[in-house]
C-alpha positions in Angstrom: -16.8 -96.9 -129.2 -16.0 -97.7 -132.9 -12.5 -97.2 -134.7 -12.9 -94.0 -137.0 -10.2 -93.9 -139.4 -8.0 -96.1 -141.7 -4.9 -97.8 -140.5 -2.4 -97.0 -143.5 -1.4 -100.7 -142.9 -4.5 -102.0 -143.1 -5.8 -102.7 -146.6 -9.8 -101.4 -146.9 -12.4 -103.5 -147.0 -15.0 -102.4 -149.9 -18.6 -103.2 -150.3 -19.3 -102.3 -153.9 -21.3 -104.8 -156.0 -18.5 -106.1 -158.0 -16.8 -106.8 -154.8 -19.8 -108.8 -153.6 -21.8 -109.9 -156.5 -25.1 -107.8 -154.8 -28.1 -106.9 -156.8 -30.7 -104.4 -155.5 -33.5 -107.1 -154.6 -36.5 -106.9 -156.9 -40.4 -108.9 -156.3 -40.0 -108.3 -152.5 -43.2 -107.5 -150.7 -43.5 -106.4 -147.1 -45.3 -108.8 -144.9 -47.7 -106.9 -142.3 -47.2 -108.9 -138.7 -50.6 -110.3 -137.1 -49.3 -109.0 -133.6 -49.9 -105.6 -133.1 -47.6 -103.1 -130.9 -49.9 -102.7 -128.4 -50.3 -106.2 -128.3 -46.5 -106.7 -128.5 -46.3 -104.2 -125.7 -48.1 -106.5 -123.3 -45.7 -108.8 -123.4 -42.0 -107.5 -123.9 -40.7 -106.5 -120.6 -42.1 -106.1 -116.8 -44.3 -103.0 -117.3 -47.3 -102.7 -120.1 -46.9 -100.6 -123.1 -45.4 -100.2 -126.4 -42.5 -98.2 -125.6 -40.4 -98.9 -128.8 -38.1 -96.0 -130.2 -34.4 -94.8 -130.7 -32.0 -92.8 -129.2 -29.4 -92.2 -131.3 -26.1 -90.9 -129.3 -23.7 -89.2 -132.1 -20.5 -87.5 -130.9 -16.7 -88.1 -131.6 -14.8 -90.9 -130.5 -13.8 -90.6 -126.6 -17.1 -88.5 -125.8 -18.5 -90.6 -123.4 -21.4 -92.2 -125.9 -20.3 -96.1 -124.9 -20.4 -95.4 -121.4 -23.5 -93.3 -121.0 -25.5 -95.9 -123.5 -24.4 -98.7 -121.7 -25.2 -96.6 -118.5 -28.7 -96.2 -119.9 -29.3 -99.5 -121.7 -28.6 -101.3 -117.5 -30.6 -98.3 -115.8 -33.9 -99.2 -118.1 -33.3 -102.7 -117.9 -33.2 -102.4 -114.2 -36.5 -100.8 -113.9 -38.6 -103.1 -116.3 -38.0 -101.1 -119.8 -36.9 -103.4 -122.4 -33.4 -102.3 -124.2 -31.1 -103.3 -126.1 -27.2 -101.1 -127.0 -25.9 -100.7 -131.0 -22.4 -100.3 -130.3 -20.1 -98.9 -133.0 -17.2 -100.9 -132.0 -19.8 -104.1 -131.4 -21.5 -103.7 -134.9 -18.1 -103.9 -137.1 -17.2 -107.0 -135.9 -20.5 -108.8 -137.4 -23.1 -107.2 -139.3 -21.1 -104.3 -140.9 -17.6 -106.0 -140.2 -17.1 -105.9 -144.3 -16.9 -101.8 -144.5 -14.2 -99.5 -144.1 -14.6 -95.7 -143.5 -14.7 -93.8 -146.5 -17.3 -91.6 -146.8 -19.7 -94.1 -148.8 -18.9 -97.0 -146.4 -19.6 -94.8 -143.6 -23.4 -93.9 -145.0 -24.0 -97.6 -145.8 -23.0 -98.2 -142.4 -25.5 -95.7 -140.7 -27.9 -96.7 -143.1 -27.9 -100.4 -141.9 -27.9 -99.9 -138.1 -30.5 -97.6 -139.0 -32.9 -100.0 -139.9 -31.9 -102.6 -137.6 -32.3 -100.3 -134.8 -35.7 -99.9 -136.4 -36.6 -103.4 -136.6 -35.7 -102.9 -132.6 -37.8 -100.3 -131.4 -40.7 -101.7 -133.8 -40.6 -105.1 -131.6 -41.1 -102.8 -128.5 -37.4 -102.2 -127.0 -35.5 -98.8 -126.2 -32.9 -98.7 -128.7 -30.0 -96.9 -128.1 -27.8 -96.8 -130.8 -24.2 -95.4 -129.8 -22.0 -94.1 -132.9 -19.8 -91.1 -133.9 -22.2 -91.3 -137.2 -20.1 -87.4 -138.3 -22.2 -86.8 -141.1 -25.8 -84.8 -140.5 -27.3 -86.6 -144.0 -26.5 -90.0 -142.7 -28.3 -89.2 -139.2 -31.2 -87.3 -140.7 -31.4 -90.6 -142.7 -31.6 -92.7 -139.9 -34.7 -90.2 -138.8 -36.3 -90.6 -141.5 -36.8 -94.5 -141.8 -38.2 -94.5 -138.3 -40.5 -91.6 -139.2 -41.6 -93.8 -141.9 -42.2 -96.9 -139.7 -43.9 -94.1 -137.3 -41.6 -94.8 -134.3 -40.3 -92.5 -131.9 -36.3 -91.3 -132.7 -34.7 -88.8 -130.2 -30.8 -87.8 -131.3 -28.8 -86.9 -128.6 -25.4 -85.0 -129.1 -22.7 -86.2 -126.5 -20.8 -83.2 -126.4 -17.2 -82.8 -125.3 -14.5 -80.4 -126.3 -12.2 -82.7 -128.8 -8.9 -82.0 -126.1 -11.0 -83.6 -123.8 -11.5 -86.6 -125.7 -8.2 -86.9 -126.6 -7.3 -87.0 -122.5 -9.6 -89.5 -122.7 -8.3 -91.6 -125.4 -7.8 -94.6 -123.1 -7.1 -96.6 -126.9 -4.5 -94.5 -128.2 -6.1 -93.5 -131.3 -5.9 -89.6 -131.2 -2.4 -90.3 -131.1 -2.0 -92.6 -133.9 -4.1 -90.4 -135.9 -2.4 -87.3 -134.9 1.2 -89.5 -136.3 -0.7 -90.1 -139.3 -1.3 -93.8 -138.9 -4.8 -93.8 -139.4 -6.3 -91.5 -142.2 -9.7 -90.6 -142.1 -9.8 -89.6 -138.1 -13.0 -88.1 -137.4 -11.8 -84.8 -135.4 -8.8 -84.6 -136.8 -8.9 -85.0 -140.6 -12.2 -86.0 -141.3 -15.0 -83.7 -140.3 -17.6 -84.1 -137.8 -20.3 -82.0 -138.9 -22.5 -81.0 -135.2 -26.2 -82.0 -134.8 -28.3 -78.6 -135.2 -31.6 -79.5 -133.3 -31.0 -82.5 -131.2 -33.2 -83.6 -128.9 -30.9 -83.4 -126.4 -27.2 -81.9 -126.0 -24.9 -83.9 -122.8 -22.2 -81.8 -121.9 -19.9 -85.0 -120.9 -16.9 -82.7 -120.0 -19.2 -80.8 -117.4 -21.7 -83.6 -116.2 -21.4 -87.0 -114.5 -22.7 -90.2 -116.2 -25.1 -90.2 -113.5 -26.5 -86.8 -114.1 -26.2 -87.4 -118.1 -28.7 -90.7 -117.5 -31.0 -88.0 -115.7 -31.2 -85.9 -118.1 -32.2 -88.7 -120.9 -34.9 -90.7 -118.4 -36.1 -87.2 -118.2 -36.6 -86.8 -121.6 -37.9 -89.9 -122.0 -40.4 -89.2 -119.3 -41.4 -86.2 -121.0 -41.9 -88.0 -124.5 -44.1 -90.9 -122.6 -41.1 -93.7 -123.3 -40.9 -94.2 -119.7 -43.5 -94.1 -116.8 -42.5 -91.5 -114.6 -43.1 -94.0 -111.4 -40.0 -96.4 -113.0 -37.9 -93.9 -110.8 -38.8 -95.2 -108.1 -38.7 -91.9 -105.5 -38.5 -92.9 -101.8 -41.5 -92.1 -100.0 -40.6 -90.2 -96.6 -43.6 -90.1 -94.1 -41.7 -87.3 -92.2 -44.4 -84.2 -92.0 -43.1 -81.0 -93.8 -41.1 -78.6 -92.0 -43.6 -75.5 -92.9 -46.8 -78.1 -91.8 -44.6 -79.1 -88.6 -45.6 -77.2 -85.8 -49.4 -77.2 -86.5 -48.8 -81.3 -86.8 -48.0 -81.3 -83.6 -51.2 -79.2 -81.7 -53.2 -81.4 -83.7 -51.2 -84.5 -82.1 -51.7 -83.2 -78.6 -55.6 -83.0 -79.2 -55.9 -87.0 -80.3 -56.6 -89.6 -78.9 -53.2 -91.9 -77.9 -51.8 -94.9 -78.5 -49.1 -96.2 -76.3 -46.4 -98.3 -78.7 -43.2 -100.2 -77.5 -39.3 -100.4 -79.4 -40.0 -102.6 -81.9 -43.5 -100.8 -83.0 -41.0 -97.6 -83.2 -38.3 -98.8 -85.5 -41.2 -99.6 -87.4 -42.4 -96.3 -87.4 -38.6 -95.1 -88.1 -38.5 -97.9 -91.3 -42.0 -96.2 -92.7 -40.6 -92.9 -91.7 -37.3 -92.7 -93.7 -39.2 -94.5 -97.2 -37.9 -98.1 -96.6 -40.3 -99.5 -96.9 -41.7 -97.3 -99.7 -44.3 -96.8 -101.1 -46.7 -97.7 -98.2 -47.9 -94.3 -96.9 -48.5 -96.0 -93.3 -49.0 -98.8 -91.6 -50.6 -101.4 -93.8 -54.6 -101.6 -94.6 -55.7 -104.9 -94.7 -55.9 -105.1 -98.8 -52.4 -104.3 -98.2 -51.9 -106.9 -95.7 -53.4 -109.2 -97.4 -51.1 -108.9 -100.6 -48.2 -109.3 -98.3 -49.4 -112.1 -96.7 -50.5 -114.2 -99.4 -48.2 -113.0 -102.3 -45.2 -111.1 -101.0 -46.0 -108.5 -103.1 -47.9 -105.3 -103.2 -50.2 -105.4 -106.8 -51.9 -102.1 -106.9 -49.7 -100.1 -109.3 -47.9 -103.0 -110.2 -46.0 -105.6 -108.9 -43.8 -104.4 -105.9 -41.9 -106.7 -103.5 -42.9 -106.2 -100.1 -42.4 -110.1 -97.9 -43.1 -108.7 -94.6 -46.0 -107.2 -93.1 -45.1 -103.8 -91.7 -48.0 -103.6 -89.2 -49.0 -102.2 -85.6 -50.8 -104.4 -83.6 -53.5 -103.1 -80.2 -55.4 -104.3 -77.6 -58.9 -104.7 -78.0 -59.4 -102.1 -75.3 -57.5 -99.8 -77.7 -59.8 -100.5 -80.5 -63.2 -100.2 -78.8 -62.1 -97.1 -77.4 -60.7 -95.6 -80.7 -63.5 -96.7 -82.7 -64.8 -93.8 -85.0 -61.6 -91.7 -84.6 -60.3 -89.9 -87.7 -57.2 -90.0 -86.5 -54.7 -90.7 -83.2 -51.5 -90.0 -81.6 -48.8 -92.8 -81.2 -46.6 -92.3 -78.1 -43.4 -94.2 -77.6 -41.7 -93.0 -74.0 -44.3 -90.7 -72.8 -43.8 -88.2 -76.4 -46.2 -87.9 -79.0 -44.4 -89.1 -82.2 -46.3 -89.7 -84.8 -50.3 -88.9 -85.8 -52.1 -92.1 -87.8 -54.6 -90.6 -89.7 -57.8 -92.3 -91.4 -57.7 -95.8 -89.3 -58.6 -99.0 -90.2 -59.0 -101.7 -87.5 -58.6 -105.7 -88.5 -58.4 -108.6 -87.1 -55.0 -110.0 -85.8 -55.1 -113.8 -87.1 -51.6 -114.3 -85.2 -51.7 -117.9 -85.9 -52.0 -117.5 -89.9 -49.8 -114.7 -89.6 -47.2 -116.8 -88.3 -47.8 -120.0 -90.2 -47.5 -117.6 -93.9 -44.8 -115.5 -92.8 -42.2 -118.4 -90.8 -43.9 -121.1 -92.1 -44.0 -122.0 -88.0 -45.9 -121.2 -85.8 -43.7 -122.7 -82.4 -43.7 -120.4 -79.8 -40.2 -120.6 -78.6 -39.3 -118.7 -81.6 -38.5 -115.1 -80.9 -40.1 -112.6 -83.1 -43.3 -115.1 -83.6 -43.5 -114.8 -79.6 -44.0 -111.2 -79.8 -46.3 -111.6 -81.9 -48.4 -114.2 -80.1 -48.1 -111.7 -77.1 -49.1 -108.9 -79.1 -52.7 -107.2 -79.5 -55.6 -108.8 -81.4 -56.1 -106.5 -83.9 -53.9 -104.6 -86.2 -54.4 -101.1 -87.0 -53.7 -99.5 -90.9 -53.7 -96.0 -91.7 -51.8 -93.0 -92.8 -48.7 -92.0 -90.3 -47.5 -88.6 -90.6 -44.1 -88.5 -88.2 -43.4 -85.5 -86.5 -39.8 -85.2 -85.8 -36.7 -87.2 -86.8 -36.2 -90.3 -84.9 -32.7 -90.2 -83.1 -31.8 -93.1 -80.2 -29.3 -91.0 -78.6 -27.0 -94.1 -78.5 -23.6 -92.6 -80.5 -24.8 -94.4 -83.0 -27.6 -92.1 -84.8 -24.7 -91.0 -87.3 -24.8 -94.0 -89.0 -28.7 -93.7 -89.3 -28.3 -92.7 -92.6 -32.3 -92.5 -94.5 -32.3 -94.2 -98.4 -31.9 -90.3 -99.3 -29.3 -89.7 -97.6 -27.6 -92.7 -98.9 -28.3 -92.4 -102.6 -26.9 -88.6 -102.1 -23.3 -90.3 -100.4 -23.8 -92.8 -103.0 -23.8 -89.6 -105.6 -21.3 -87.4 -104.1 -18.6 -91.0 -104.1 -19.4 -90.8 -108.3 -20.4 -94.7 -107.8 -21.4 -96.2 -110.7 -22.8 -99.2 -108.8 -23.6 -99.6 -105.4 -23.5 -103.3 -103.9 -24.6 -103.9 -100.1 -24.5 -106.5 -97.7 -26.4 -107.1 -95.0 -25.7 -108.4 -91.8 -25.9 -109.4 -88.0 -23.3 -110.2 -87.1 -19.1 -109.3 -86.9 -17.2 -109.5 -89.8 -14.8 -112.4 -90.2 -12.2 -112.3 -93.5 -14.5 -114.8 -95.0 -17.7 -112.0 -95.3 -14.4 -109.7 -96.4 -13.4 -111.9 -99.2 -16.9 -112.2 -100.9 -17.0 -107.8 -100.8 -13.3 -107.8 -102.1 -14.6 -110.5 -105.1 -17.5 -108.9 -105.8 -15.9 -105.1 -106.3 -13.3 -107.1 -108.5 -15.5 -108.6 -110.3 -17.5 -105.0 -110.8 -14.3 -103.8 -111.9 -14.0 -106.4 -114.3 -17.4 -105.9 -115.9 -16.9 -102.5 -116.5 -17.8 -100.5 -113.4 -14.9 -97.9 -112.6 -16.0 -96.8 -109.0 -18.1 -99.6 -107.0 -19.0 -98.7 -104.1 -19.6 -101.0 -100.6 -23.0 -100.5 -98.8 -21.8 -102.2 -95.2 -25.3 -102.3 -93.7 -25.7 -103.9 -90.7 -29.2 -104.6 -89.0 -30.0 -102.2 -86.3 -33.3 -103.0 -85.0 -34.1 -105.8 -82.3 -32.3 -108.9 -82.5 -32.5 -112.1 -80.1 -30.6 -112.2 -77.0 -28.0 -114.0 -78.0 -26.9 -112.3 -81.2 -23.8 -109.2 -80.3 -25.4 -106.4 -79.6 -25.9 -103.1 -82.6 -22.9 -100.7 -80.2 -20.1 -103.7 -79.8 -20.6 -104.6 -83.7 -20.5 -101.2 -84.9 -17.1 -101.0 -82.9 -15.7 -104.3 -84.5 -16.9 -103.2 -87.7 -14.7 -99.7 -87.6 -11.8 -102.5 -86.4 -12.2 -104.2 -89.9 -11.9 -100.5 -91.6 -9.1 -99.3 -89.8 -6.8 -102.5 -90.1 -7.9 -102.1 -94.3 -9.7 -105.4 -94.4 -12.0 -103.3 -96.7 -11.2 -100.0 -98.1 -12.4 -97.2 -96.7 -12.4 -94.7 -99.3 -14.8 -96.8 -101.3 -17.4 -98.4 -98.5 -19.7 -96.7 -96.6 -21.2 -98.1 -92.9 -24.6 -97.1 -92.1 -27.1 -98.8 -89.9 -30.8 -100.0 -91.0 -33.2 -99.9 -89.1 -35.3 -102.5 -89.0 -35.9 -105.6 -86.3 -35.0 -109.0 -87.4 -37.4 -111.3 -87.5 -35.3 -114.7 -88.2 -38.4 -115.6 -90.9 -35.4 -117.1 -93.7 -36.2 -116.2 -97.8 -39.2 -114.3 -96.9 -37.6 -112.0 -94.7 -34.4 -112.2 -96.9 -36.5 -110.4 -99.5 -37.7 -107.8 -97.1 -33.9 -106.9 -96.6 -32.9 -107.0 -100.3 -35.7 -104.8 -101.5 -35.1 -102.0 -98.7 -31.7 -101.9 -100.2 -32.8 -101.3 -103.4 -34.8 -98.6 -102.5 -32.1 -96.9 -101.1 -30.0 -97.1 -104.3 -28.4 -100.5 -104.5 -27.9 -102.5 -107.3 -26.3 -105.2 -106.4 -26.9 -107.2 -103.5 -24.4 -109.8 -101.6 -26.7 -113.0 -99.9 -25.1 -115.1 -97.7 -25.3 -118.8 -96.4 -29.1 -119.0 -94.4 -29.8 -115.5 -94.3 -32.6 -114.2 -91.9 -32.2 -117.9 -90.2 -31.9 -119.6 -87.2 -32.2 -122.6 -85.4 -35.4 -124.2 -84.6 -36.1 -123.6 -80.4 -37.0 -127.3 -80.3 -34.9 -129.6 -82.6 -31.7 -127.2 -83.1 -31.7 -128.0 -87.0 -31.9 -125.2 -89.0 -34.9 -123.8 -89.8 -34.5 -122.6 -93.4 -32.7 -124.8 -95.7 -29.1 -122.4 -95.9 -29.3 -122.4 -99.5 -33.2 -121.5 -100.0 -32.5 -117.7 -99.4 -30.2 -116.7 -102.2 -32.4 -119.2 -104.4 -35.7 -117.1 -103.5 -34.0 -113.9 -103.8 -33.2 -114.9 -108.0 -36.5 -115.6 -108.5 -38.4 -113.1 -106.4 -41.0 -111.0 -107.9 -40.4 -107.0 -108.3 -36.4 -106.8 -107.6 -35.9 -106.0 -111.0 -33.5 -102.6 -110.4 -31.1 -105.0 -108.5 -29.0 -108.4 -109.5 -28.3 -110.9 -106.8 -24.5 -111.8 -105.9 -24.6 -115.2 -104.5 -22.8 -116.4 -101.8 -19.6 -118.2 -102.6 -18.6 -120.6 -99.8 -15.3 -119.7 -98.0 -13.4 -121.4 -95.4 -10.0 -121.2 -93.6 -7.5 -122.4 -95.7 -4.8 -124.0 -93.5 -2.4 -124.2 -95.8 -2.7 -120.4 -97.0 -3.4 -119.3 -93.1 -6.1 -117.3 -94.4 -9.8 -117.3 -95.7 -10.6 -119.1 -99.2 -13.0 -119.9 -101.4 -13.9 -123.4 -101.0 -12.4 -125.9 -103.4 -14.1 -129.3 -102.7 -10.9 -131.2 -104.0 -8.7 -130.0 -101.3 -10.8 -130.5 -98.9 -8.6 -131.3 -96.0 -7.1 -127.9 -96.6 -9.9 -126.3 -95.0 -11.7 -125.6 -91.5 -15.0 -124.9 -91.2 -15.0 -122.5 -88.4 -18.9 -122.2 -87.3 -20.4 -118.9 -85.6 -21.0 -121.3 -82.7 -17.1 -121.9 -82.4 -15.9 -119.0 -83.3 -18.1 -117.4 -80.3 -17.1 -119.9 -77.8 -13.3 -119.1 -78.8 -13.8 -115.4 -78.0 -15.8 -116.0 -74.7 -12.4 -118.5 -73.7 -10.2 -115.7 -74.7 -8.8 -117.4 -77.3 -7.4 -116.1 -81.1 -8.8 -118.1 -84.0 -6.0 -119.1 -86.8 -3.8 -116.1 -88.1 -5.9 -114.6 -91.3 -9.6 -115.7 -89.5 -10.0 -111.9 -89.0 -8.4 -109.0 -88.4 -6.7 -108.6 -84.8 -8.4 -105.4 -84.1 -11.8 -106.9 -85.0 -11.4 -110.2 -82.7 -9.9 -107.8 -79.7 -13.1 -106.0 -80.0 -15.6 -109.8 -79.8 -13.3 -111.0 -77.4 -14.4 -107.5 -75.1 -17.5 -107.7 -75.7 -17.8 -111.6 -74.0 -15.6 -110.8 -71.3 -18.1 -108.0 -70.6 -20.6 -110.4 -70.2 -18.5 -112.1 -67.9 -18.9 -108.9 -65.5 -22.2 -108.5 -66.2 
């Protein structure tokens, strides 16, 4: 937000030619660029097109036009649009950092940004230029040279009442002005004179940034600036309420498929748009892309690691050959109807080879697989009712939908998650409480903690979904994290221990439910190998992946700092190599074999109420 007035103490700066020793330049002749726009479109940015132009956010000072540009400038950025923010505020520290705010100054000031946010939008970037800029001349100025260049130039008035923006006048300056120690005020005695056919009004006093961003992609939508897919809507696979109960007659008529757990929380992760925009199980082009590329490609470039496929028996396909459609039961009920089948070969070997890069049997997803039909079956799944476990956990089952409306009723301006499989020790705490801090710092005012443990199948030997739900609720309730700004919820889907590939599976389902940021750990999605014991994934190859992974572009990776038990502090640190002996390293293998002992790690290692719960859980085994 820029400074609008003159400091009575502050001597003003002028720009007139005697000042400067300017000329008006003479013999200058414009020099016509060899690249084209569309050309230029290409290139700039993640998505094809020339989508150069202007919004130009007037209001007064303390309206909101800093925080919804900036808002704007990281929401098109996220989703592959090229953009760059004009601040006021920025601007008069360099370029325009010699003019004061008379009335002359102020048009030479508008008139400059004017044509640098033209020489913006002409090399193919959303500019979004963010000043009071009072006066309707100066603005219909600014119109006019991008008229003249032929580029696109929407004005948007950010309206609030001027009592509001003095509530709001987090610098002081309505009050300084108000005391008279800075003339020139725009509000107070300097006039702001109101757009009269914007292409947009925000009512700021009335309407959340959120909502105001909106309302701007959707006029940008409209005007063809950006694709309307850049949204990014989840895909449900849920049949429609009004379509459900003759769904289901048809489902009784079909032919059936019998399909185990793990094939239904695939069907629940297709179901709820996770893995959006697949409208099914995968088709073999599909498949393929996966497989080979990590991506999906048709419709542009979209991050998909892990094949999300349903594997039968080669009695199953002989005798569903030339069906238009069948029914998949799970438990003796009809669930779900997969329409317009297409049967391919199961190549379990390759499969496992491109996805783990191993293919050793003792491994425990790729020994599903290996046990698991020899063909794989695409098509488009309609689901019939909402999938519930009856467990006392469904609660947490919250759908991306149903997140990104939490997400919306908390007013978050960012979201960061973090995935996991295990309990929370004070270390995993730490790395949330940095990274909200460090939100803070950056500008965010109300971060917001996705805690979204993994609630599909896991190995044997990991704690099962119901004990760590209970131990996460312990780290809530003894204020480890803050409640008021976190929410739990459970994803679906199975692990498959398959390291950076799988890592990338778990980071882009969390974008689709509405993160933006996303917290990866040491070894994510690893394990040991069955034969040698060493790890399978190099621990630091996951976080690496994830910053360089293809089509996570509404998201920014956190990565993992390494914390420790600090002996000295008695509690979890970051990890400070020259103090080494201050630490302990205490491993998921020891800290397991403590609880199973009964024993209590070092004061600060987690909360009480938390280990109380782990050390249950392995006594309970004991029973067992």
């Amino acid at each position: 937000m820029e400074t609008c007035g003159n400091s009575h103490k502050k001597q003003k700066l002028s720009n007139a030619a005697e000042s400067w020793g300017k000329q008006r330049a003479t013999n200058v002749t414009y020099q016509a660029h060899h690249v084209s726009r569309n050309k230029r479109g290409q290139v700039v940015g993640t998505r094809g097109g020339f989508r150069g132009c202007t919004v130009w956010l007037t209001g007064l000072s303390g309206a909101g036009k800093t925080t919804v540009s900036m808002a704007l400038e990281e929401y098109l950025v996220c989703h592959g649009i090229p953009c760059y923010t004009l601040d006021g505020d920025n601007i008069r520290q360099g370029l325009n950092k010699n003019l004061g705010f008379s009335p002359e100054d102020r048009e030479e000031n508008i008139r400059r940004i004017a044509e640098v946010a033209r020489l913006f939008a002409d090399a193919g970037l959303v500019c979004i230029a963010s000043f009071i800029s009072p006066y309707s001349r100066d603005r219909l100025n600014a119109r006019k040279i991008h008229e003249a260049a032929g580029l696109p130039f929407f004005e948007v008035f950010v309206d609030a009442p001027l009592d509001v923006c003095e509530q709001r006048d987090v610098k002081g300056l309505y009050k300084r002005a108000r005391a008279g120690e800075i003339r020139g005020f725009t509000g107070i005695d300097s006039e702001y004179e109101k757009p009269e056919a914007p292409e947009l009004v925000l009512k700021t006093d009335s309407c959340s940034v959120n909502e105001s961003i909106q309302q701007l992609i959707d006029l940008l939508q409209e005007r063809d600036i950006v694709p309307v897919d850049a949204s990014y809507e989840v895909k449900e696979l849920y049949v429609q309420e009004n379509k459900l109960d003759l769904a289901k007659a048809d489902a009784e008529t079909l032919p059936a498929v019998q399909i185990g757990k793990v094939d239904m929380q695939w069907v629940q992760v297709l179901a709820e748009g996770w893995a959006t925009p697949l409208n099914g199980f995968m088709r073999e082009r599909e498949y393929l892309q996966c497989l080979h590329f990590d991506c999906l490609l048709d419709g542009g470039v979209i991050n998909l690691s892990v094949p999300v496929v349903l594997p039968v028996s080669t009695a199953d396909k002989e005798r569903l050959d030339g069906a238009t459609a069948m029914a998949l039961v799970y438990e003796g009920r009809r669930v779900a109807i997969l329409r317009n089948p297409e049967f391919y070969e199961h190549r379990k070997e390759e499969r496992c080879a491109r996805q783990w890069g191993t293919t050793c049997k003792d491994h425990p997803y790729i020994k599903m697989v290996m046990e698991s039909g020899d063909w794989l079956v695409g098509g488009d799944l309609q689901v019939l009712d909402r999938i519930y476990w009856n467990d006392g956990l469904d609660q947490y089952r919250l759908t991306p939908t149903e997140l990104k409306q939490k997400f919306k009723e908390m007013n978050a301006d960012a979201v960061f998650a973090f995935q996991l499989r295990n309990p929370v020790h004070n270390g995993h705490a730490l790395l949330m409480q940095d990274t909200h801090k460090r939100l803070i710092e950056r500008g965010y005012r109300r971060p917001v903690l996705l805690l979204h443990p993994l609630g599909g199948w896991t190995k044997d030997d990991d704690v099962p979904l119901p004990w760590r739900m209970k131990q996460h609720t312990a780290v809530l309730e003894e204020g480890v994290l803050k409640p008021d700004s976190t929410i739990v919820a459970i994803f679906p889907s199975p692990m498959m221990y398959a390291g950076p590939t799988e890592v990338q599976w778990h980071c882009r389902a969390r974008m689709v439910a509405g993160a933006n940021f996303y917290i990866v750990g040491r070894d994510p999605a690893g394990m040991p190998h069955p034969d040698t014991g060493k790890d399978l994934y190099e621990p630091t190859h996951g976080a690496k992946v994830l910053t360089m992974a293809p089509g996570l572009i509404t998201l920014e990776i956190v990565p993992f700092k390494v914390a420790a038990y600090n002996k000295v502090k008695r509690a979890m640190d970051f990890y400070d190599p020259k103090n080494h002996q201050d630490y302990d390293f205490i491993s998921g293998t020891r800290m397991r074999k403590m609880a199973r002992e009964g024993e209590n790690p070092p004061d600060g290692f987690m909360a009480p109420k938390a280990w109380a719960v782990l050390k249950e859980y392995y006594k309970s085994l004991e029973k067992a």
